[in-house]
C-alpha positions as CSV (number, residue, x, y, z in Angstrom):
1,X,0.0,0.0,0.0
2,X,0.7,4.0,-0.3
3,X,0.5,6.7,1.5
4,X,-1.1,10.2,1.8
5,X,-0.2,11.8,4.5
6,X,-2.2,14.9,6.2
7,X,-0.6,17.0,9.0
8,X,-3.0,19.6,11.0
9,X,-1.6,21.9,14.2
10,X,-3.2,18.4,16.7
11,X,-3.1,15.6,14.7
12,X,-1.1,13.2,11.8
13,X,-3.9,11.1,9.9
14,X,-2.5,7.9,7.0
15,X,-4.6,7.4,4.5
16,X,-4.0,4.0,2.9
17,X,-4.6,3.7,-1.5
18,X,-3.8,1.4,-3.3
19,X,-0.2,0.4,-5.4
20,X,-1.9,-0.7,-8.1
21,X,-4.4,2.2,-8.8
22,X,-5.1,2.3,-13.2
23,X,-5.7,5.9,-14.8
24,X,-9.0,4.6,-16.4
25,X,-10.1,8.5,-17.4
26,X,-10.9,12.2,-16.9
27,X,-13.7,14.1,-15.4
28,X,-14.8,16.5,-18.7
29,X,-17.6,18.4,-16.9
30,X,-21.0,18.3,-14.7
31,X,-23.9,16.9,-16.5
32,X,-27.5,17.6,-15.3
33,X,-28.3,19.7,-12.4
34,X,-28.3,16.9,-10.0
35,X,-24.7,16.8,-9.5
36,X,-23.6,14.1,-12.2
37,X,-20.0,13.6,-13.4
38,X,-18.7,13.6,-17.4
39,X,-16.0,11.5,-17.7
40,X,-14.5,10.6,-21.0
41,X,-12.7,7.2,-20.7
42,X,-9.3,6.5,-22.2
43,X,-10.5,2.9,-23.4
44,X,-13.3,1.6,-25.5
45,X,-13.9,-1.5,-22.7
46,X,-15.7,1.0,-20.3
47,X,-16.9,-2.1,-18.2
48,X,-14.5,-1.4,-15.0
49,X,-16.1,2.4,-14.7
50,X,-19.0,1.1,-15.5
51,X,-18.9,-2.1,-12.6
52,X,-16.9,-1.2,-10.1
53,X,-18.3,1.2,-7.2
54,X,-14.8,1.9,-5.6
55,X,-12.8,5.2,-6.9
56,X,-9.6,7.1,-6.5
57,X,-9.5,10.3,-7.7
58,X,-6.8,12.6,-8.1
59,X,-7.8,16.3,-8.3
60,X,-5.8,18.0,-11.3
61,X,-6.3,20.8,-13.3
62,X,-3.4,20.3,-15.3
63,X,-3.1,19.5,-19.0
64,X,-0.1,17.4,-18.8
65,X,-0.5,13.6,-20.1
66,X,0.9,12.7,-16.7
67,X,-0.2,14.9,-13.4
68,X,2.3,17.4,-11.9
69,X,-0.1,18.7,-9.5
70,X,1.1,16.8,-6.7
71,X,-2.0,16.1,-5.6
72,X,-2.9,13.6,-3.1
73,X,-5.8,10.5,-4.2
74,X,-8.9,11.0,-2.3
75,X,-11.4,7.8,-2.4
76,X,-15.0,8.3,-3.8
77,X,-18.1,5.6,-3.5
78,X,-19.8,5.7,-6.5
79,X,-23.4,5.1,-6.8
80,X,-24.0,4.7,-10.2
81,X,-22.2,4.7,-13.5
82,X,-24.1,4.6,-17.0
83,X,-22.9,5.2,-21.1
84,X,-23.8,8.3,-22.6
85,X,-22.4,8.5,-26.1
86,X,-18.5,7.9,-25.8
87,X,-19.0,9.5,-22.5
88,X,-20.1,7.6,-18.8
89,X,-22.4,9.5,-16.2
90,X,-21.6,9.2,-12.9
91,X,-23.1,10.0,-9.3
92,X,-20.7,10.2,-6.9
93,X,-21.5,10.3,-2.9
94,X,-22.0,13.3,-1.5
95,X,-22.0,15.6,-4.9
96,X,-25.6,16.4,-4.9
97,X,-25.7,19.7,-7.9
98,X,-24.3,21.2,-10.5
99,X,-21.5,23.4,-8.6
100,X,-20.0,20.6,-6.5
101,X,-20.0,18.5,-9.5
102,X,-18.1,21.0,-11.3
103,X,-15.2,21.4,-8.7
104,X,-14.7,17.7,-10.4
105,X,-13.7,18.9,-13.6
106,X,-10.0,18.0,-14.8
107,X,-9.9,15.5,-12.2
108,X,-8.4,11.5,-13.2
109,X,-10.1,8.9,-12.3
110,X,-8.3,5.9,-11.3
111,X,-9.1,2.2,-10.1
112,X,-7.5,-0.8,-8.0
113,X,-6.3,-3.5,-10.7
114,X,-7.7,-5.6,-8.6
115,X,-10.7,-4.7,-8.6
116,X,-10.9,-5.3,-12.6
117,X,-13.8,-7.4,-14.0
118,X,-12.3,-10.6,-14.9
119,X,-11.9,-11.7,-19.0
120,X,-11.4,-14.2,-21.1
121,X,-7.7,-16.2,-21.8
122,X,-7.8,-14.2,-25.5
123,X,-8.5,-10.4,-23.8
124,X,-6.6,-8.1,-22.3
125,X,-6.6,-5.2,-20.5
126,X,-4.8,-2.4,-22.5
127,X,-2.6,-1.3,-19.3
128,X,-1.3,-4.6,-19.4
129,X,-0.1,-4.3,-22.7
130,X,1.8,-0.8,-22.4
131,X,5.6,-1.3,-22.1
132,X,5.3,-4.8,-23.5
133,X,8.1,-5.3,-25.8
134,X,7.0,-5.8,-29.0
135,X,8.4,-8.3,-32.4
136,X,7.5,-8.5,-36.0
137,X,9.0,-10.7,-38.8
138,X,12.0,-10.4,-41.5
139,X,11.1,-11.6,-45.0
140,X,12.8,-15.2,-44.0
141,X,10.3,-15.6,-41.3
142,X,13.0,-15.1,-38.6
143,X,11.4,-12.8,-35.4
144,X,12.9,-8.8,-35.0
145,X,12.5,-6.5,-31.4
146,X,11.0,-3.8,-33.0
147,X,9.8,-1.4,-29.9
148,X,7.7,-1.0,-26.7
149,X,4.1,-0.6,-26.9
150,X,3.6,3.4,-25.8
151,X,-0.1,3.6,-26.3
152,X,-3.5,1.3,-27.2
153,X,-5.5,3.3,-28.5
154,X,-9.1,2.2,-30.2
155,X,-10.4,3.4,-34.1
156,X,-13.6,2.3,-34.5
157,X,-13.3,-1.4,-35.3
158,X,-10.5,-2.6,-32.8
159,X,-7.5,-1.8,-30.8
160,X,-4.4,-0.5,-32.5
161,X,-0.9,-0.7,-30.8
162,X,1.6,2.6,-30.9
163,X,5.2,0.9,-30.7
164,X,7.8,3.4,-30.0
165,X,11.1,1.8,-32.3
166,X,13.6,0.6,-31.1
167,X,17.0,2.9,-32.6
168,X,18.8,0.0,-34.2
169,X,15.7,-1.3,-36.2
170,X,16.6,0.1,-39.6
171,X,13.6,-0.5,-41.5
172,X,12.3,1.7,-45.0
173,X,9.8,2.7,-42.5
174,X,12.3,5.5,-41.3
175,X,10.0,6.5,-38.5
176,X,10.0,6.7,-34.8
177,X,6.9,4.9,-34.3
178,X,4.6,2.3,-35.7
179,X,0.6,1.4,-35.3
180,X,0.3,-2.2,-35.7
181,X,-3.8,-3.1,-35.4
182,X,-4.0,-5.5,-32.8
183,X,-6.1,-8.2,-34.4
184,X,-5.5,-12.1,-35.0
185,X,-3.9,-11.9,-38.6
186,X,-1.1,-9.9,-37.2
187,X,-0.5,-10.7,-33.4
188,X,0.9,-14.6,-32.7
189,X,1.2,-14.4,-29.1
190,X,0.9,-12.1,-26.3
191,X,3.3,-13.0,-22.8
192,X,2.5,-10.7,-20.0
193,X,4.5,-12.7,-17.5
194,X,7.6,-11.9,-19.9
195,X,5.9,-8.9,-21.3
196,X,6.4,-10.1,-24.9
197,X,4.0,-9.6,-27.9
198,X,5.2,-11.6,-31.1
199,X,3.8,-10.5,-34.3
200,X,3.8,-11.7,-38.0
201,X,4.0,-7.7,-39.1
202,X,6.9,-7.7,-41.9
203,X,9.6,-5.0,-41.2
204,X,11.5,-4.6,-44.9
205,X,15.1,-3.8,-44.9
């Protein structure tokens, strides 16, 4: 476990959160006047917003892609959580109008892992999947470390994988990055406990 730590004039409180809090999405705006949350979620699966009741949030008003508000977590119950276009709608306890709903706004919303609902052998949760180092194929059929996934990202009809090259991978690409589509004809295997994806996507010398 973390910690926060708060320090008044007569007392030192802990608050415990935990190590494996997930970055699932952003608080956008209110929504209603009875106090509801706009989030916009970072993943097409919205089924852990959606399911799980149990919330960290992290107050920022920041644009940065990572936080450098050095804020601390505060915990949120959630009483219910439904789709609204590409958007979810969400009470939270305690936020009963418009105004405290707004004081939300900027806000990340983050999750224990653990708390995840659970899928099938074949899926995969797309936090899982950053960092993962990933392989493609030479024309002899001989595997090539071509990058790190830096980003899953969805288009429409399924998941696409940002790999960030590796420097010595000197491909007629030329670029820094690829986005390999994360579907069956391309991806052979995926290895979280080695944090390997292996891939049949050609890279042409």
């Amino acid at each position: 476990m973390l910690f926060n730590w708060y320090h008044t004039e007569f007392t030192i409180s802990i608050v415990l959160f935990p190590d494996d809090l997930i970055e699932l999405g952003r608080v956008v705006s209110s929504y209603g006047i009875k106090g509801l949350l706009k989030i916009y979620p970072y993943s097409k699966d919205k089924s852990s917003l959606l399911s799980v009741y149990d919330w960290w949030v992290l107050p920022c008003k920041c644009q940065s892609y990572h936080c450098v508000c050095q804020s601390n977590f505060i915990n949120y119950k959630i009483l219910s959580s439904r789709i609204y276009n590409d958007y979810i709608l969400s009470k939270i306890s305690g936020v009963v109008n418009r105004e405290e709903a707004e004081m939300f706004r900027g806000n990340r919303i983050y999750i224990s892992k653990s708390l995840f609902p659970k899928i099938e052998n074949d899926e995969y949760y797309w936090v899982d999947l950053i960092g993962c180092k990933f392989y493609g194929e030479l024309e002899d059929g001989s595997s090539i470390f071509i990058g790190e996934v830096s980003d899953v990202f969805d288009n429409g009809a399924h998941s696409i994988l940002k790999i960030i090259k590796n420097h010595n991978t000197g491909s007629s690409l030329n670029k820094k990055e690829i986005l390999v589509p994360f579907v069956k004809h391309y991806i052979n295997k995926v290895d979280l406990i080695d944090r390997i994806i292996l891939s049949s996507w050609l890279i042409e010398y």
